[in-house]
N, C-alpha and C positions, 0 to 999 in steps of 0.2 A: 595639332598644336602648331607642328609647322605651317600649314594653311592660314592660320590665325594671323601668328606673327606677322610673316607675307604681307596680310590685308591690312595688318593694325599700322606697319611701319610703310608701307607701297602700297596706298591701297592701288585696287582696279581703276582703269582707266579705259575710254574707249577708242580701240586703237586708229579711228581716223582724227575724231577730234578731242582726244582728250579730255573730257570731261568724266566727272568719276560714274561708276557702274557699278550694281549689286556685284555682278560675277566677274571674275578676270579670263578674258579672251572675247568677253559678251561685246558687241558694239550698243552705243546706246540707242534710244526708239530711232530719233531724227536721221542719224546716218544707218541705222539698220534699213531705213526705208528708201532711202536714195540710193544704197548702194547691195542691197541684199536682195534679191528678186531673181525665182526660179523661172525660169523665160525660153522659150523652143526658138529653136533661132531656124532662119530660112536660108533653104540649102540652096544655092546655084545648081544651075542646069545639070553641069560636070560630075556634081556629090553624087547626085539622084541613083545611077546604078551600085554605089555602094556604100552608101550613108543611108538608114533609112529614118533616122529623125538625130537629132543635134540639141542638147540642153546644156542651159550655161544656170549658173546658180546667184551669182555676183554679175557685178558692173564691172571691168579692168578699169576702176581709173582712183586716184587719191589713195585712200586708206588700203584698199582690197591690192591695188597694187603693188605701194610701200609694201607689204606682209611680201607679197611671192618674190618681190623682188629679194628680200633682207634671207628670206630662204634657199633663193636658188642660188644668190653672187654673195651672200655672208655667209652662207653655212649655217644662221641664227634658226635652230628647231624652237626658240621660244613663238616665233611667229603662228605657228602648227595649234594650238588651242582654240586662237579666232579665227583662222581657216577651216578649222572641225563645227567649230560654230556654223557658219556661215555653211554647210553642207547639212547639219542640224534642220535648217528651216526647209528642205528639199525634198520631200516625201513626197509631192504630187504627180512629179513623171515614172516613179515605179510603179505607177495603178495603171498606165499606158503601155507597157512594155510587158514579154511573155515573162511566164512564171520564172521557168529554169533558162539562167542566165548567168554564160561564165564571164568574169573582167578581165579584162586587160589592160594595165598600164604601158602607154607609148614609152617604149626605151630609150635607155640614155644609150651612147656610143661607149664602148667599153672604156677609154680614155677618160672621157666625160664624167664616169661613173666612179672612175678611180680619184680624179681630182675632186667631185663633188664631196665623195664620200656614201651616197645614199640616192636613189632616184625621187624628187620630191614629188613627185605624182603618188607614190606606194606611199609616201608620209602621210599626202594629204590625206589619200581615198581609202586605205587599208582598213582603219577604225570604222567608219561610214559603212562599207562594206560587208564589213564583217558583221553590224548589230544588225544588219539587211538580210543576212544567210549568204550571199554572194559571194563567192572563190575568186580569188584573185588568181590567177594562174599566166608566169610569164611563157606565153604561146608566142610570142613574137621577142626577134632579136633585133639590133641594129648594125647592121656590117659594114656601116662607117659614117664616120663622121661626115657632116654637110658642112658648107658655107655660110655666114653667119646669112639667112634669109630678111633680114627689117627692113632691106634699104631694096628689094625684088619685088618683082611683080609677080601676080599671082602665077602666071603664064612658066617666069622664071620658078618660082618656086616650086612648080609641079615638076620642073625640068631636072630641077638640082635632088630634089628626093627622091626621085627614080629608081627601084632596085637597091633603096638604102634600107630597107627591110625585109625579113625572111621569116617563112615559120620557123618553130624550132624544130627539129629534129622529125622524132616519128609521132609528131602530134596529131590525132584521128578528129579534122574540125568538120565531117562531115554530115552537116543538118544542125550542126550548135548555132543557137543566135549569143552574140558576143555583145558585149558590155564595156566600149573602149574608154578608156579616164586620161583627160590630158589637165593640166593645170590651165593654160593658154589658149584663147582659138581667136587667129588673127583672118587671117585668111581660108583657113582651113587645109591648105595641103598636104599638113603633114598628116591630122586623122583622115584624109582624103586616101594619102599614100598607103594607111596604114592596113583601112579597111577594106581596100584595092585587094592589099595581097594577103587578108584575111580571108577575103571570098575567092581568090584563086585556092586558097588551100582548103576549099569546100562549107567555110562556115555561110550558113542559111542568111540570117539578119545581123546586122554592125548595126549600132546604136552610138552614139556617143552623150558621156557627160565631162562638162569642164566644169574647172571652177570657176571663172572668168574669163567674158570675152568684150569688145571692144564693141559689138555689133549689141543694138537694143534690140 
């Protein structure tokens, strides 16, 4: 009944161009198609010994955008439904990738995570995940915060992440292929870094999926 109301009195919109929509969080056909596309992205020379393939789901730019942004710098979890969306249309790169496969979301800075409130990678990917059979399990920490990276080069940014990641504790990753989820992949150094010292602590294959990335 609530659901109703909602629709009778707000109906759905879609959230790059607003125009109305069966379902709410759905984008409609036109911008589903310009901006929703599950795509392998090409790794740089650097990734190759510890990335072994790279999938983005979305475009970063307009609507897909606005959503992670109003997420990660508003706090706004209503965003979280068309981003569930939008990982929805994504089923083709798990026919690629081995069976048993644990995830990992790239972590916040313990700081980060306190002012956020919630890490918005586990928002995004946790539901996806789970209708997948996929364990989300945090195997990696971050042992400190970085420098804000936008305005670096990638050279700098491999520089500044350095050692800002660790396993956890007594985690046994040897022979697991891993399943890493980041929201963003700009340049890539931070799944770069991540899955660096995922494979120094014995894990076999790093994979990554984002939600959005900047590269077509």
């Amino acid at each position: 009944m609530f659901s109703a109301l909602l629709n009778l009195f707000f109906p759905p919109r879609c959230p790059n161009c607003s125009v109305y929509v069966e379902d709410r969080g759905t984008f409609c056909a036109v911008c589903e198609r310009r901006l929703v596309h599950v795509h392998a992205l090409a790794r740089p020379q650097e990734f190759l010994p510890y990335l072994d393939g790279i999938w983005a789901f979305a475009h970063y730019r307009e609507g897909v955008r606005d959503l992670l942004h109003a997420l990660k710098y508003q706090r706004k979890k209503s965003a979280l439904p068309a981003l569930h969306t939008i990982l929805a249309a994504g089923e083709a790169p798990l026919a690629q990738l081995p069976h048993s496969l644990t995830a990992v979301a790239v972590p916040l800075a313990p700081e980060r995570l306190r002012t956020r409130g919630f890490n918005q990678v586990e928002e995004i990917f946790a539901p996806w995940l789970a209708a997948h059979d996929i364990t989300l399990t945090p195997l990696l920490v971050r042992m400190r915060e970085t420098a804000p990276l936008y305005a670096r080069t990638r050279a700098e940014r491999r520089q500044e992440l350095r050692g800002a990641f660790s396993v956890v504790g007594n985690a046994d990753l040897a022979g697991h292929d891993v399943l890493l989820v980041d929201d963003i992949m700009t340049t890539g150094a931070t799944l770069t870094e991540c899955a660096r010292t995922l494979k120094r602590g014995g894990v076999n294959r790093v994979y990554a999926f984002v939600l959005a990335s900047e590269h077509l």
